[in-house]
C-alpha positions in Angstrom: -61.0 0.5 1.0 -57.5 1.4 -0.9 -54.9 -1.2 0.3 -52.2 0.3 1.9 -49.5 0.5 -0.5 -51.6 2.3 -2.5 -52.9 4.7 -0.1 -49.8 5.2 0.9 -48.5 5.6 -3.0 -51.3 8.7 -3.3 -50.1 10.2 0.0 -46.8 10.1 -1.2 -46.8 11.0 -5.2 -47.1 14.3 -4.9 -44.2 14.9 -2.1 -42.0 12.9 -4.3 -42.9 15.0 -7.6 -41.9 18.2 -6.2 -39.3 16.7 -4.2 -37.6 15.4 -7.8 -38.6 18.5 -9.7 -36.4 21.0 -7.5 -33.7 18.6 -7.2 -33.4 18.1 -11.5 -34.5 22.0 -11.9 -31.4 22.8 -9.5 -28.9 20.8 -11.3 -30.4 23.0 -14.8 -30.4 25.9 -12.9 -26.7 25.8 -12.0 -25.7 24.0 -15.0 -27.3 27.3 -16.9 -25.6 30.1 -14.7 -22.6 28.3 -15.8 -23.5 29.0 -19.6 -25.1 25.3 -20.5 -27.7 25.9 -21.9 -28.3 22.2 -22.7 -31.7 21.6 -20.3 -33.2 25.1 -21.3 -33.1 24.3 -24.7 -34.7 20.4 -23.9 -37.2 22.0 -22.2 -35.8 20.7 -18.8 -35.2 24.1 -16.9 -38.5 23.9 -15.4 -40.2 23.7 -12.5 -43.1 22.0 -14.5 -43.1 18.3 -13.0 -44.4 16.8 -16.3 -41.1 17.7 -17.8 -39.3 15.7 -15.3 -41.5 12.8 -14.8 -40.3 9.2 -16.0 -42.7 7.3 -16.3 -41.7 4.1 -15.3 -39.2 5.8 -12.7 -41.2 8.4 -11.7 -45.0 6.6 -11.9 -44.7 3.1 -11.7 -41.6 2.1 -9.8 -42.6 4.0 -6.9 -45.6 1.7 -6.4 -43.9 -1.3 -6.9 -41.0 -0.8 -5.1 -41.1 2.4 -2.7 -38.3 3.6 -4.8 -37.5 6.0 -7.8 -36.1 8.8 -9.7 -36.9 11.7 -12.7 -35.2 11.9 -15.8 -31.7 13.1 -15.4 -30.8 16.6 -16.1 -28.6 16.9 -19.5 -25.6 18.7 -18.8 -22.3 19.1 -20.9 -19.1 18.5 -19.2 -17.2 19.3 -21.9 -18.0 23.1 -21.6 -18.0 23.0 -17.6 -14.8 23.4 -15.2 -14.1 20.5 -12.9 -15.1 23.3 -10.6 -18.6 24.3 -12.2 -19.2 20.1 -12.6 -18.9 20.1 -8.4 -21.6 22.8 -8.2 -24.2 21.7 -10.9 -24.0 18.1 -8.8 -23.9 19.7 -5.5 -27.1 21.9 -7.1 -29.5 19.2 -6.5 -28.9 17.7 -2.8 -28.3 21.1 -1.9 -31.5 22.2 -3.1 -33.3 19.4 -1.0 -31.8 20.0 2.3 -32.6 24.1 1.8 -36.1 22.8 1.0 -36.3 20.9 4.1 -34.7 23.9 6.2 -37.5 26.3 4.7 -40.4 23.5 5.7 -39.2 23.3 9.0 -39.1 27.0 9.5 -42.7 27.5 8.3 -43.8 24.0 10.5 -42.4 25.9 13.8 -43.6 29.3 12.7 -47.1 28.2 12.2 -47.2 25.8 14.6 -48.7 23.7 12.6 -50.6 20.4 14.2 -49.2 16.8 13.1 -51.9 16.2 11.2 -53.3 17.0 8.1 -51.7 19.5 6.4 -48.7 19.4 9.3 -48.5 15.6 8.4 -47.7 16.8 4.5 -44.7 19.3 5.8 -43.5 16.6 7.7 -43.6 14.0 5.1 -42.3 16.7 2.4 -39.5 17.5 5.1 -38.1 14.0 5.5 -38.3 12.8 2.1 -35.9 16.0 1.0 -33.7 14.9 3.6 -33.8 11.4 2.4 -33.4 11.9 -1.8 -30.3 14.6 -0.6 -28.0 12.1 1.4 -29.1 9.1 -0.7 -27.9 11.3 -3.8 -24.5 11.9 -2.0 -23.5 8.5 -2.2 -20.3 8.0 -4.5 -21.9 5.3 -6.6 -22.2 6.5 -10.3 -25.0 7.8 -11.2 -25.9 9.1 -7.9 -25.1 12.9 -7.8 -22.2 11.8 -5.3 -20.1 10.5 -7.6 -20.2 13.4 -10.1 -19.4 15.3 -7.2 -15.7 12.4 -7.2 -15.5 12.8 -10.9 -14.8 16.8 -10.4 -12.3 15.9 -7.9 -9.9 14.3 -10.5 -7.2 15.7 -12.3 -5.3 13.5 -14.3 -6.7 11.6 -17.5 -5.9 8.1 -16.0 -7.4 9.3 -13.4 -10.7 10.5 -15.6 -10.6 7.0 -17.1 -10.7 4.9 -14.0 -13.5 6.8 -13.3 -15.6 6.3 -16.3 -14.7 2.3 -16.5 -16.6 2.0 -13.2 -18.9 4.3 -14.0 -20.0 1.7 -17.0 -21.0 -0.5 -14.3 -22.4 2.0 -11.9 -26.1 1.2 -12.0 -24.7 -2.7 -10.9 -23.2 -1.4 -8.0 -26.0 0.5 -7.4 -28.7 -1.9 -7.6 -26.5 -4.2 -5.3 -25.6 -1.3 -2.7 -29.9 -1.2 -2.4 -30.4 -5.2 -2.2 -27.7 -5.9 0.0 -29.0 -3.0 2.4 -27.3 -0.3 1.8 -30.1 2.0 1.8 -31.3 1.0 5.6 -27.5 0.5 6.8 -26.8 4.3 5.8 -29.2 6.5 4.1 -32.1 6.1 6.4 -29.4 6.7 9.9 -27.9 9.5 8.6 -31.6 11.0 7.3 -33.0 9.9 10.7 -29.9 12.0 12.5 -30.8 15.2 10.5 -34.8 14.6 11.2 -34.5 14.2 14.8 -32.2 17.4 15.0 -34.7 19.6 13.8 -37.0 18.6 16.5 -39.9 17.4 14.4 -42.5 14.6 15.1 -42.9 11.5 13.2 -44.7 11.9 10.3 -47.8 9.2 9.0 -48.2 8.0 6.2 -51.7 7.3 6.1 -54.9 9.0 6.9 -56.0 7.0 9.4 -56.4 8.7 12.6 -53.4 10.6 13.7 -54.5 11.3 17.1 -54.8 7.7 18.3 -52.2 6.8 20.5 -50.7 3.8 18.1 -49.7 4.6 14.6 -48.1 4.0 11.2 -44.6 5.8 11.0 -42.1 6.0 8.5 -39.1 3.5 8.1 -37.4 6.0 7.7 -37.4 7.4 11.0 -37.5 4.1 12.5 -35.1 2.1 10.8 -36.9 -0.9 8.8 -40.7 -1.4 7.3 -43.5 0.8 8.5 -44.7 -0.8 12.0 -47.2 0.6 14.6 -45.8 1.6 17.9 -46.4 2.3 21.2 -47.8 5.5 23.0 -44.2 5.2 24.8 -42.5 5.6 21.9 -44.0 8.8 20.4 -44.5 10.3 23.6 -42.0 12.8 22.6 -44.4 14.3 20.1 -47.0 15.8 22.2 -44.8 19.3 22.0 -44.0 19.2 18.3 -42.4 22.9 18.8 -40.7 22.8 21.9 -37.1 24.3 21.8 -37.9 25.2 18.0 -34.9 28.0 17.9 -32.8 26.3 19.9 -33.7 22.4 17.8 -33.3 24.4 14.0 -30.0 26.8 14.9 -28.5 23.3 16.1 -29.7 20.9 13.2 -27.8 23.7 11.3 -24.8 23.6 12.7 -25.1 19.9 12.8 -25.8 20.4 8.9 -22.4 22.4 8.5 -20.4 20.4 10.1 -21.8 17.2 7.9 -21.6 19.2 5.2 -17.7 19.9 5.6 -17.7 16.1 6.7 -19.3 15.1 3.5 -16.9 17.5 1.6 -13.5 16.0 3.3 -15.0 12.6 2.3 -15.7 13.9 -1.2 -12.2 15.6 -1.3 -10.5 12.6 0.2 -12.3 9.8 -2.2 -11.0 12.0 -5.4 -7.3 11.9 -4.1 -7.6 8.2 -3.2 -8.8 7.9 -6.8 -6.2 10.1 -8.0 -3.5 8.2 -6.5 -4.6 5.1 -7.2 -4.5 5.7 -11.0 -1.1 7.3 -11.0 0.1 4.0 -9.2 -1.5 2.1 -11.9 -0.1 4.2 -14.3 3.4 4.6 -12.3 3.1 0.3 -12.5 2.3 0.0 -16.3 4.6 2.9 -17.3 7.7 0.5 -14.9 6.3 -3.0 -16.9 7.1 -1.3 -20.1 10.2 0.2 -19.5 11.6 -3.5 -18.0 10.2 -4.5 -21.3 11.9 -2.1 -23.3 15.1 -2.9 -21.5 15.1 -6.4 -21.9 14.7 -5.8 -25.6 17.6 -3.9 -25.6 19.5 -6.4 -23.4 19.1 -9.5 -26.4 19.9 -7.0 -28.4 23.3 -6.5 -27.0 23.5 -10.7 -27.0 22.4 -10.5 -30.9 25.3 -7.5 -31.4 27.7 -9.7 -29.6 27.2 -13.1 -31.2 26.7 -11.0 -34.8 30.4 -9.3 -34.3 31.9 -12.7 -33.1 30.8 -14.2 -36.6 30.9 -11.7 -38.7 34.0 -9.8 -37.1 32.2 -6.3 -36.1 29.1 -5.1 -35.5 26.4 -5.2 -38.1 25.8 -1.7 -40.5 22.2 -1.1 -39.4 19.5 -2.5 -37.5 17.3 -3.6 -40.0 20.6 -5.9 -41.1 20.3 -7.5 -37.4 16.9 -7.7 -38.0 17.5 -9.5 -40.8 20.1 -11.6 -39.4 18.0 -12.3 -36.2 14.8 -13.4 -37.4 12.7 -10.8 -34.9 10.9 -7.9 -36.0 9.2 -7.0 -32.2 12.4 -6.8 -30.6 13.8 -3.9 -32.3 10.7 -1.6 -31.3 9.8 -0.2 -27.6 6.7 -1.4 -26.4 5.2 1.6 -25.1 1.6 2.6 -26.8 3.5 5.5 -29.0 6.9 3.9 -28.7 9.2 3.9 -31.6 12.0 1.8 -33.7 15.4 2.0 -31.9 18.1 4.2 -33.6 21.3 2.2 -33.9 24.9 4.5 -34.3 27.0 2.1 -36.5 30.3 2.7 -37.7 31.8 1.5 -34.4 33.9 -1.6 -33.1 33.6 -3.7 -29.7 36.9 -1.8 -28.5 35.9 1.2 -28.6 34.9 3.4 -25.6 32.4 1.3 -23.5 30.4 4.8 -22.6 30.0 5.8 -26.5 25.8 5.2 -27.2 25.3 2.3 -29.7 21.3 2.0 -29.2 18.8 4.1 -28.1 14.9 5.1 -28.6 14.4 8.2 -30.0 11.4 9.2 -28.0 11.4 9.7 -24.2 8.4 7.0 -23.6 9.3 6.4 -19.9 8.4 9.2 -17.9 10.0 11.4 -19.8 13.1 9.6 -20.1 14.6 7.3 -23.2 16.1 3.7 -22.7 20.0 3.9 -24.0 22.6 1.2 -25.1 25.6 1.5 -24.1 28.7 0.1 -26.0 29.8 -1.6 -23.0 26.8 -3.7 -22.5 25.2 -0.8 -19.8 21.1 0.4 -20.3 20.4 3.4 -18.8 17.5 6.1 -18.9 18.3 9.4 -20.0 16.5 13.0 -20.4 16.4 14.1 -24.4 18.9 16.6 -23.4 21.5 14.1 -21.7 21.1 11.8 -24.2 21.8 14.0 -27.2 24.9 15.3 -25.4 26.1 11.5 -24.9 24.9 10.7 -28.8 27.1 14.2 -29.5 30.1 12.7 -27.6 29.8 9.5 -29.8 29.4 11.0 -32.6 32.6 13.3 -32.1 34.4 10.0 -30.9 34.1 8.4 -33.9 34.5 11.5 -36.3 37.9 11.5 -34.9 38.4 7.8 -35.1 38.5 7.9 -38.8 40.3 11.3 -39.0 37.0 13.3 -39.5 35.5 11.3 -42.3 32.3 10.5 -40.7 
């Protein structure tokens, strides 16, 4: 006799190929209708299973470990909206829960028995149900978090994104060991099961009709276990309340659905925020960083006109006379060298501009000098009117020479 894990591999393999096949062939689908062509021309949009089957993932894994996947679906972003991205991701768990919806229509219809061929709806059924909310998780590279990704807008944003999506599969892999998969998948796929008012499917072919039996953990919450006649009582009317069980597990469906979506919808703004604040917090570092520069500058401009009675002809001459190259430059990624306006004396106007960075590198705003000693941040257009005003100043300082 077959041992048990591999009985139940055999019962199982084909579920989970047809299962996999409509999910990938979905996300192709969409992904086509959307004018990538990039799986068609691959050979992925198919509803062949070889062309989706991996072979360790697909083959082996599943009998080693209960657990799987297909090869991914190649799709290019590049071409897609952020919009079209949501669908083609959507595409696949979408596909599975439609395909459960349709099986449990036919199961009522026919009134099929819980055995046999029943037993194969039912298993097909849950394990839909099962690969659609375990793809919804936001955990890269779960369909879930492609589902986030489309949700972003701004390119720090983006980035976050695809730093933790580097060590996705980590996250992954420790979301299943520490539990994950019982603590939430196999509730939430248990919730949707129950609604549609189905009995508990076997995973063997022992016999079905004995009053103990092998059920799934996945109904059960934890490792396949016999139970009691008391427990699966229930089942004896398989397709009682079938209208009134399948137009509720739909609305149930709708409502999780929109659930799932605020989640989705919420989890992209969190993100979003969260990078602008890390951008809002590297983009203030800088600027104090840009203003302290300017700041020892002023002491260097001070300490140069007190030995060398007035303020030094250019920059690079404080440069020189400082010893500091770094100082002179803002330290933004595409900062630039300061711009000094010489010509002028410490008694002069304290409001006249004496330093300033020619390229707005601070949201949009440029550090300033002051001839008094005052830094400020300034729009390009105020601070070309206060470098015009200086400029005019000291025109008519030396009689309109300059």
């Amino acid at each position: 006799m077959l041992p048990y894990r591999v009985l139940t591999y055999l019962v199982t393999l084909p579920i989970f190929l047809v299962s996999l096949t409509i999910h990938e062939y979905a996300h192709a689908w969409v992904a086509y209708r959307f004018g990538d062509d990039t799986a068609r021309r691959m050979g992925r949009l198919t509803l062949n299973p070889l062309a989706h089957i991996s072979l360790f993932g697909t083959i082996i894994l599943p009998l080693l470990a209960h657990f799987g996947w297909a090869k991914p679906i190649p799709v290019d972003f590049s071409i897609l909206t952020k919009r079209q991205i949501f669908k083609v991701a959507a595409a696949g768990p979408a596909a599975n829960m439609l395909l459960a919806v349709i099986l449990t229509i036919a199961f009522h219809l026919f009134r099929l028995p819980p055995e046999g061929l029943g037993n194969f709806v039912l298993l097909a059924i849950l394990f839909n149900i099962i690969l659609a909310v375990f793809n919804l998780i936001p955990i890269p590279p779960l369909d879930g978090s492609k589902m986030v990704y489309a949700r972003l807008k701004s390119p720090e944003a983006i980035s976050t994104y695809n730093k933790f999506a580097r060590f996705g599969m980590l996250v992954l892999i420790g979301f299943l060991l520490f539990g994950g998969f019982q603590i939430i998948v196999l509730p939430v796929a248990a919730l949707f099961y129950t609604l549609l008012g189905l009995p508990l499917p076997s995973l063997t072919i022992k016999d079905q009709k004995a009053d103990n039996k092998l059920v799934s953990a996945a109904c059960l919450g934890g490792a396949p276990r016999r139970v009691e006649k008391a427990e699966t009582s229930w089942c004896r009317n398989p397709h009682g309340g079938t209208i009134v069980n399948i137009v509720t597990a739909l609305i149930v469906l709708g409502l999780v659905g929109l659930g799932i979506w605020w989640v989705i919808k919420s989890l992209g703004q969190a993100g979003q925020q969260y990078s602008e604040a890390l951008v809002d917090a590297k983009y203030s570092a800088i600027t104090i960083k840009c203003q302290t520069n300017l700041r020892v500058i002023w002491q260097n401009l001070q300490m140069y006109a007190t030995s060398n009675e007035g303020f030094p002809p250019s920059l690079d001459a404080l440069e020189e006379w400082s010893g500091s190259s770094q100082l002179f430059q803002c330290p933004a990624p595409d900062g630039q060298k300061y711009v000094f306006i010489p010509g002028q004396s410490p008694d002069m106007s304290p409001e006249n501009i004496l330093v300033f960075e020619p390229k707005p590198a601070h949201n949009g705003k440029c550090s300033v000098l002051r001839l008094g000693g005052q830094i400020e941040l300034l729009t390009p257009e105020e601070l070309k009117k206060s470098v015009d005003v200086t400029v005019a100043k000291l025109r008519q300082a030396f009689g309109g020479n300059r």
